[in-house]
C-alpha positions as CSV (number, residue, x, y, z in Angstrom):
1,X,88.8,42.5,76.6
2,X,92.0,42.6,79.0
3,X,94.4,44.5,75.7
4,X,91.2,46.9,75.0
5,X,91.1,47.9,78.9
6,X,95.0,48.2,79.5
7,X,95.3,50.1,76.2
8,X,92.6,52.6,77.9
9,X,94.1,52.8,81.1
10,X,97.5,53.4,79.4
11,X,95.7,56.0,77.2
12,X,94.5,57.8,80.0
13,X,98.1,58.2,81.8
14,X,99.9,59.4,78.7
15,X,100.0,63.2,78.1
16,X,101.4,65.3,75.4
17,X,104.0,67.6,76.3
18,X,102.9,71.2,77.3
19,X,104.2,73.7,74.9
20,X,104.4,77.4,76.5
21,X,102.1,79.7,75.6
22,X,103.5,82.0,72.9
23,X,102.4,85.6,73.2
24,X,100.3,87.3,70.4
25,X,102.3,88.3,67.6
26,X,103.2,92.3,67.8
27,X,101.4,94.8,64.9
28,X,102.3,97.8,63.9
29,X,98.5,98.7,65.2
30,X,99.5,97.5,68.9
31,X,102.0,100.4,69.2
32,X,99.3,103.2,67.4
33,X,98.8,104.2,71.2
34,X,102.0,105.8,71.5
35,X,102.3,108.5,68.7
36,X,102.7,111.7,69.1
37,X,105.0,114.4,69.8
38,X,103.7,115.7,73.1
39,X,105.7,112.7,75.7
40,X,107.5,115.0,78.2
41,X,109.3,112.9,81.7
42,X,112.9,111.8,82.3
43,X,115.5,109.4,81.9
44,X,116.8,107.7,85.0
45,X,120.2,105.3,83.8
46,X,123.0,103.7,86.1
47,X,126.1,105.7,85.8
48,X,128.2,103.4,84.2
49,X,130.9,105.2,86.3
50,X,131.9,105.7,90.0
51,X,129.8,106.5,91.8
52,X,127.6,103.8,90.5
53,X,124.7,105.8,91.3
54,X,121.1,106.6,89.1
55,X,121.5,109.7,87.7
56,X,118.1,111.2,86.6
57,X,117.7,113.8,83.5
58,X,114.9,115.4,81.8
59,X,113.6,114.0,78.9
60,X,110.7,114.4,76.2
61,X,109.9,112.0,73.2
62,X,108.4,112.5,69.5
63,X,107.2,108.8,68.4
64,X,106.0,108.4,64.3
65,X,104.6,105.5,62.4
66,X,107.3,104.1,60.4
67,X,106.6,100.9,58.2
68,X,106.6,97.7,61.0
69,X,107.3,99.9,64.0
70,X,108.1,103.3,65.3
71,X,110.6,105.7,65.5
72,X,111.0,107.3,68.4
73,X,113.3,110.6,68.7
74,X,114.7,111.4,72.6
75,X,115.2,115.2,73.3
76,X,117.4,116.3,76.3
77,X,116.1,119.5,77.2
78,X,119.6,120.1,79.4
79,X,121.7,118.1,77.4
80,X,120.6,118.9,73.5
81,X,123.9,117.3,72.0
82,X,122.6,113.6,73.6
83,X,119.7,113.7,71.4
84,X,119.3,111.0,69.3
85,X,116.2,108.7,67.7
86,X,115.9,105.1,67.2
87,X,113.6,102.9,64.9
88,X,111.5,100.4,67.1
89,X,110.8,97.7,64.2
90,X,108.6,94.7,64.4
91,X,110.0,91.5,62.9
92,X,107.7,90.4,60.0
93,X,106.4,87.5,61.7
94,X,105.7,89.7,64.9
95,X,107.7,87.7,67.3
96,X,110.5,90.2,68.2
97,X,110.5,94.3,68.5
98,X,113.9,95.8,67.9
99,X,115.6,92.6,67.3
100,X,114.9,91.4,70.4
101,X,112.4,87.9,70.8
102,X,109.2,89.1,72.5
103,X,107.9,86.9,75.9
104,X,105.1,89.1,76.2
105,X,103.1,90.8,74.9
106,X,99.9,91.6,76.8
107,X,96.5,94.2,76.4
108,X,95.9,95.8,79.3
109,X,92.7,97.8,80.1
110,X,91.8,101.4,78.4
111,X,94.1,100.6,75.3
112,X,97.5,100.1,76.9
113,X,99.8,97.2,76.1
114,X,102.6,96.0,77.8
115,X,105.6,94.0,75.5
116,X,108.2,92.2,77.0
117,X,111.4,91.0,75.5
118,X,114.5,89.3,76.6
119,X,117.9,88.7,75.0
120,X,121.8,88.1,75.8
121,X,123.1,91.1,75.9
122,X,126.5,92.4,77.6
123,X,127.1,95.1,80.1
124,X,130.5,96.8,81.7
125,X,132.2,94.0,79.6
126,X,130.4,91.1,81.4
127,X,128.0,88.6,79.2
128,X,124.2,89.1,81.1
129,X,120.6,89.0,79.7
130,X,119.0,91.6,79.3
131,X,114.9,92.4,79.9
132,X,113.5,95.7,78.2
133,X,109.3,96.5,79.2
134,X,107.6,98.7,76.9
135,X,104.5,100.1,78.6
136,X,102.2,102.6,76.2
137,X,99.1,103.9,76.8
138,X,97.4,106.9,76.0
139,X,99.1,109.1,78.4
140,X,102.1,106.9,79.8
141,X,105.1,105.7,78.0
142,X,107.5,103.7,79.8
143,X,110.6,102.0,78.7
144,X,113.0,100.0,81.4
145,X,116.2,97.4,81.0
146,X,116.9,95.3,83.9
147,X,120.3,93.3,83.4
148,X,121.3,90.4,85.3
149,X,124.5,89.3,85.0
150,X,124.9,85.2,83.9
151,X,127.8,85.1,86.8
152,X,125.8,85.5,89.6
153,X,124.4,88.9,91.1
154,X,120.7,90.4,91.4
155,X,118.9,92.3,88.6
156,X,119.5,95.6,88.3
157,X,118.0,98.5,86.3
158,X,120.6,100.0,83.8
159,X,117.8,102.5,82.4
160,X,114.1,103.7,82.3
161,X,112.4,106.0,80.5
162,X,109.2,107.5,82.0
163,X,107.1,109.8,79.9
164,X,103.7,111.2,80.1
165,X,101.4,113.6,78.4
């Protein structure tokens, strides 16, 4: 009786190790919120020159299916020779979104989602991690970097896009 009750008690006091929650893998569908060519709003970046100050610009967005993902083109209204588009694919097992691994990726009420991603990335020549937020809905679109530098130094915002229609 005495092995059968320790064996019980030591049962009870063992746990298994917690393993994190891994978000939902990303679809192709999650991101169906955000196409169209109507997104007009503004880019607001760091100069990456003194002064180190935000520097704001206008800004509109055409986003298109494209197989896994989206590709988004950027129009500078002021500034037409910036323009440029990217492709915005989904890994095939849905864990990363542009190359970069996904630590959330969360439904939020009336449609809109909210995908998180981190990476090591480098910026002004100094290694950092890097944090991108895609927020799409219906009528917002917002896309924002924060960078923290791995030698010490508060987060910062390097960029953020801010679109609506």
């Amino acid at each position: 009786m005495k092995p059968l009750m320790l064996s019980i008690c030591l049962a009870s006091f063992t746990t298994v190790p917690a393993v994190a929650d891994e978000p939902p893998a990303l679809t192709a569908e999650m991101l169906e919120v955000a196409l169209g060519e109507d997104w007009t709003g503004e880019l607001t970046y760091l100069n990456y020159q003194t002064p180190f100050e935000d520097v704001t610009i206008r800004a509109n967005a055409e986003i298109a299916a494209i197989e896994n993902g989206l590709e988004i083109a950027y129009k500078y209204p002021d500034e037409p020779h910036a323009n440029s588009s990217v492709r915005a694919r989904i890994s095939p097992d849905g864990k990363s979104f542009m190359g970069e691994p996904i630590v959330s990726n969360v439904a939020l009420d009336g449609g809109a989602r909210q995908i998180d991603t981190r990476f090591s990335c480098e910026d002004m020549g100094r290694a950092a991690t890097c944090e991108m937020t895609y927020y799409l809905s219906t009528s917002l679109l917002e896309i924002t970097k924060m960078v923290t530098y791995v030698d010490g130094g508060e987060p910062f915002r390097r960029n953020s896009y801010a679109f609506s229609r």
